[in-house]
C-alpha positions as CSV (number, residue, x, y, z in Angstrom):
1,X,-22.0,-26.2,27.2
2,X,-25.4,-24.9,28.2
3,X,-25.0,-22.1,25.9
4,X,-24.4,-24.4,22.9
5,X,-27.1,-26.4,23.5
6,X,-29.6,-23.2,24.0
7,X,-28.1,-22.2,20.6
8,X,-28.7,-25.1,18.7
9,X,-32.0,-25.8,21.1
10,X,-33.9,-22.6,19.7
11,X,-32.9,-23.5,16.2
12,X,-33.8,-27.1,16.1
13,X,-37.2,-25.6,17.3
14,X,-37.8,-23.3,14.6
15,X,-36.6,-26.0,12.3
16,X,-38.7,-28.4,13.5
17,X,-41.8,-25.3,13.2
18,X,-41.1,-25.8,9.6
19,X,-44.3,-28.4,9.0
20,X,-42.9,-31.9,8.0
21,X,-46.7,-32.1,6.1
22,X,-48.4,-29.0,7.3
23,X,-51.3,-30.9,9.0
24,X,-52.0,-32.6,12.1
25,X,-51.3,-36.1,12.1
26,X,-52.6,-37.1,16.0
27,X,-54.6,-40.1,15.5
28,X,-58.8,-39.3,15.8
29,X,-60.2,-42.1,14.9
30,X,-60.0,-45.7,17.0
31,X,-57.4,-48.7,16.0
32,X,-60.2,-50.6,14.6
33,X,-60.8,-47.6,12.6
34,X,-57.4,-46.8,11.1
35,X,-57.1,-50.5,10.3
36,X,-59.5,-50.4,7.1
37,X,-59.4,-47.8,4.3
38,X,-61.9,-47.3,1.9
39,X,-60.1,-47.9,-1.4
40,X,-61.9,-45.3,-3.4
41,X,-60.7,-42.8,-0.8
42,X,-57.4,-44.1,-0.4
43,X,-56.9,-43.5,-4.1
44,X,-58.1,-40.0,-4.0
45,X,-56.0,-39.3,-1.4
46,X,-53.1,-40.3,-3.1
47,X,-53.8,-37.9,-5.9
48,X,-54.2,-35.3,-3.3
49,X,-50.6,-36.1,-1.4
50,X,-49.3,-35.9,-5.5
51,X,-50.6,-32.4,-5.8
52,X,-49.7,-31.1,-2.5
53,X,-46.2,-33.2,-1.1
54,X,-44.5,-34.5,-4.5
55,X,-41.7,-36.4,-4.2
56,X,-38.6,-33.9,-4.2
57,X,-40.4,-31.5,-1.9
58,X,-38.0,-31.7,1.2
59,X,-34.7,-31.2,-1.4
60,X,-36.7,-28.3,-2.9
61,X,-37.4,-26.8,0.8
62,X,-34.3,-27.7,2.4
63,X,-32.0,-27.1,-0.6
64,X,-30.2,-24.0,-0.1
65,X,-32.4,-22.0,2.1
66,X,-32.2,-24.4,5.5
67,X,-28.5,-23.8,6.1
68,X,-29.0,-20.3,5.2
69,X,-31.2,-20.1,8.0
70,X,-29.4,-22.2,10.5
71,X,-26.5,-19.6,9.5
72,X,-28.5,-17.0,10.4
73,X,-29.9,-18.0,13.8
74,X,-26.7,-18.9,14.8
75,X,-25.3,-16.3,13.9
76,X,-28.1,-13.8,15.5
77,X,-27.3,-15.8,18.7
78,X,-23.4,-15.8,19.1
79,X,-23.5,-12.0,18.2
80,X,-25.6,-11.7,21.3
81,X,-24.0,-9.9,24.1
82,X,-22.4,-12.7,26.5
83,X,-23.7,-10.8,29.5
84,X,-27.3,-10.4,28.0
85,X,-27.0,-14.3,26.9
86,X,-25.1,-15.8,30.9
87,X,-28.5,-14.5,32.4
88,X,-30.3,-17.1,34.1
89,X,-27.7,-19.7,33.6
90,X,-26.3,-19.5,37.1
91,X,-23.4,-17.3,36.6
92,X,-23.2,-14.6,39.3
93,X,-23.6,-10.5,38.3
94,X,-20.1,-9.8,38.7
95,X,-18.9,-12.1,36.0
96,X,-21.3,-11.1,33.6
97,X,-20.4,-7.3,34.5
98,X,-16.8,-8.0,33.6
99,X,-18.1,-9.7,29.7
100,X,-19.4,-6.4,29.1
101,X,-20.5,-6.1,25.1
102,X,-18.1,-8.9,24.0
103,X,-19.9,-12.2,22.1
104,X,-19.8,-15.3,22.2
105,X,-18.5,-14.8,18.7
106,X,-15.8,-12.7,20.0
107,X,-14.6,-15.3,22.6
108,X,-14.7,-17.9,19.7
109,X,-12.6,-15.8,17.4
110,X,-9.7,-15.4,19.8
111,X,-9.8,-19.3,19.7
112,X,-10.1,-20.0,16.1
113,X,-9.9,-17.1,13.5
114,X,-11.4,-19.5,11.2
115,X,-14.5,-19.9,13.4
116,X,-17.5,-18.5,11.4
117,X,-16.0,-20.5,8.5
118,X,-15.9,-23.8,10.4
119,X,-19.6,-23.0,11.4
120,X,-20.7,-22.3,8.1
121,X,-18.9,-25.1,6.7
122,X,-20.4,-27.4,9.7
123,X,-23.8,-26.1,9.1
124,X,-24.0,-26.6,5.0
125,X,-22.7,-30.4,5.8
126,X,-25.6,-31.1,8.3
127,X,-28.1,-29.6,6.4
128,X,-27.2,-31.3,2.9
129,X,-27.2,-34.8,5.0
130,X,-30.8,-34.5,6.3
131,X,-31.8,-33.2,2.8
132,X,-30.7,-36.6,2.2
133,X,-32.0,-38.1,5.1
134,X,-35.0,-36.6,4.5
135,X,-35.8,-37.2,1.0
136,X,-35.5,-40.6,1.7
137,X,-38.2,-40.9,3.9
138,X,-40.5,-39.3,1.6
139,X,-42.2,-41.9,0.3
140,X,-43.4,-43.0,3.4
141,X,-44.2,-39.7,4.5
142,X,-46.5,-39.2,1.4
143,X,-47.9,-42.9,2.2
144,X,-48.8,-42.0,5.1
145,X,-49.8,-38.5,3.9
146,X,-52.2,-40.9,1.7
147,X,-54.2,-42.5,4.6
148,X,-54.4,-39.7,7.1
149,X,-56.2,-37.7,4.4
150,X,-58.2,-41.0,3.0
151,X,-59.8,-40.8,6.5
152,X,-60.2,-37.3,7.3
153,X,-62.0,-36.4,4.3
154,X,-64.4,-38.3,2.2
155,X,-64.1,-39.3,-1.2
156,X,-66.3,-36.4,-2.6
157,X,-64.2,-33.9,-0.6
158,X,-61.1,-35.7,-2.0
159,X,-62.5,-35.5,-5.6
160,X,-63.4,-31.8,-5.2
161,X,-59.8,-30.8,-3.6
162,X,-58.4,-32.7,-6.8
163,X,-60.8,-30.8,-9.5
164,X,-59.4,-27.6,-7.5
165,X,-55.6,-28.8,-8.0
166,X,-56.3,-29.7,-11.2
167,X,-56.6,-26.1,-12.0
168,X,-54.1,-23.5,-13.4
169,X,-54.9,-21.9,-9.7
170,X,-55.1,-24.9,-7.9
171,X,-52.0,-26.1,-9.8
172,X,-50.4,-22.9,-8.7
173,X,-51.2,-23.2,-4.8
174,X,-50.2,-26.9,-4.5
175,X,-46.9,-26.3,-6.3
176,X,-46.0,-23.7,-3.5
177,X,-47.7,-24.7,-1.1
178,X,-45.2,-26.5,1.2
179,X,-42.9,-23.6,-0.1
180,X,-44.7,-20.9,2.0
181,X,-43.2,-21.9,4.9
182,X,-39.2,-21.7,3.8
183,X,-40.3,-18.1,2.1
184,X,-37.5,-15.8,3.0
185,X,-40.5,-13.7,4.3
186,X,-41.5,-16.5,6.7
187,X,-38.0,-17.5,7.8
188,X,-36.9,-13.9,8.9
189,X,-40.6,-13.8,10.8
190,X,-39.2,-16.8,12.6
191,X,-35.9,-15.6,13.1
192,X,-36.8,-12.9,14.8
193,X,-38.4,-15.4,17.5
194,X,-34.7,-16.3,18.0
195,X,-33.9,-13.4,20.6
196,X,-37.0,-13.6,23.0
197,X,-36.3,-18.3,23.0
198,X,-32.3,-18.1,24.3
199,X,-33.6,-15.4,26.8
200,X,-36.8,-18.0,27.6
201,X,-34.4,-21.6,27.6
202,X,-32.6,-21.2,31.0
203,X,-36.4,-21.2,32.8
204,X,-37.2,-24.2,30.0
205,X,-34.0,-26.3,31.4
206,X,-35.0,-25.3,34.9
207,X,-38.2,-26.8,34.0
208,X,-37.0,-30.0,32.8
209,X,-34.9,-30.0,35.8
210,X,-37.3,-29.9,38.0
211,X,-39.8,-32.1,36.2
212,X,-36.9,-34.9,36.3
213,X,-35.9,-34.4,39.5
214,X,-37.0,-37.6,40.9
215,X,-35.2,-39.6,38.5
216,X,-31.8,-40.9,40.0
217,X,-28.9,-38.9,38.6
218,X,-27.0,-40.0,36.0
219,X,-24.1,-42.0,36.2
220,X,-20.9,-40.3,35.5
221,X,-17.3,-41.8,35.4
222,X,-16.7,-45.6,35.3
223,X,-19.8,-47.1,36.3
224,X,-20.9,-45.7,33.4
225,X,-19.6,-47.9,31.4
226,X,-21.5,-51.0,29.8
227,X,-20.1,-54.1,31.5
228,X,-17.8,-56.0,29.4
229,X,-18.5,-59.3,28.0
230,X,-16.5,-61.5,30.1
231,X,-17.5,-59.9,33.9
């Protein structure tokens, strides 16, 4: 179980590397501040966010190139050698002896013959759904796209970014300019990450366990379960 969730840990992390909007959206400025926008820069910005985050641009990312890379790390990680992969996980050095070169996708295989299939099946499902999930929220990503940039730059700045985008050039960066990061280039750089993040997430849990060790466990069994209506 710890194994599947390393897997799927060290992709959701490159995933999530993938910038929802490229920029940093930590708040700089004071409540009082991000409570009034100048209007004239609010506009401008929203000319920006049309040049740079269009609606359509998580479908255009996601579309066809996210499951193909969720495929691949997956796959890069169950063909991992279980005894190179059981390291750190608690499992003692005669058991990982006797695994020898055999995968994870071995083991699986035994099981189900029709594993990779099921995976790659699973994978195009899930990633089709948050294309979904994710084009929906778009517009108020791009709103508030709008007003992070209305206060980080001024309207000048705002006017000259827009003369830029309004370009053939500037045209041609801002229409791939979210693209750059699901590049087949980029994603095989971050792929490669995949190896050196399942050998670093057993000291990452052990972290966690130890930075949550003075919480009281949790409970397991019946009194976990919610208390019904009439007790």
């Amino acid at each position: 179980m710890k194994l599947l969730f390393s897997t799927f840990a060290a992709a959701l992390a490159l995933v999530s590397s993938v910038p929802a909007a490229a920029q940093d959206t930590r708040a700089t400025a004071s409540d009082s501040e991000q409570a009034v926008i100048d209007p004239a820069r609010l506009a401008a910005a929203v000319v920006t966010v049309d040049y740079l985050f269009p609606l359509g641009t998580y479908k255009r990312m996601m579309k066809g190139t996210m499951d193909q890379m969720m495929d691949s790390i997956i796959s890069q990680s169950f063909d991992r050698p279980m005894a190179e992969t059981m390291k750190g996980y608690g499992v003692d050095d005669a058991a990982i002896a006797e695994m020898g070169n055999a995968s994870l996708n071995d083991m699986m295989l035994e099981r189900d013959p029709h594993f990779k299939e099921r995976m790659q099946i699973s994978t195009k499902v899930m990633t089709n759904e948050m294309v979904d999930l994710m084009t929906a929220m778009e517009p108020a990503i791009r709103e508030t796209l709008a007003n992070i940039y209305a206060r980080k730059f001024t309207t000048d700045q705002l006017a000259e970014m827009n003369a830029f985008f309004a370009t053939e050039t500037g045209s041609a960066f801002a229409r791939d300019y979210m693209m750059v990061f699901v590049d087949p280039e980029m994603m095989q750089s971050m792929m490669s990450f995949v190896p050196e993040m399942m050998q670093a997430m057993p000291a990452i849990m052990k972290k966690v366990e130890e930075a949550t060790a003075h919480l009281p466990p949790l409970k397991t069994g019946p009194e976990a379960q919610p208390p019904k209506e009439d007790e």
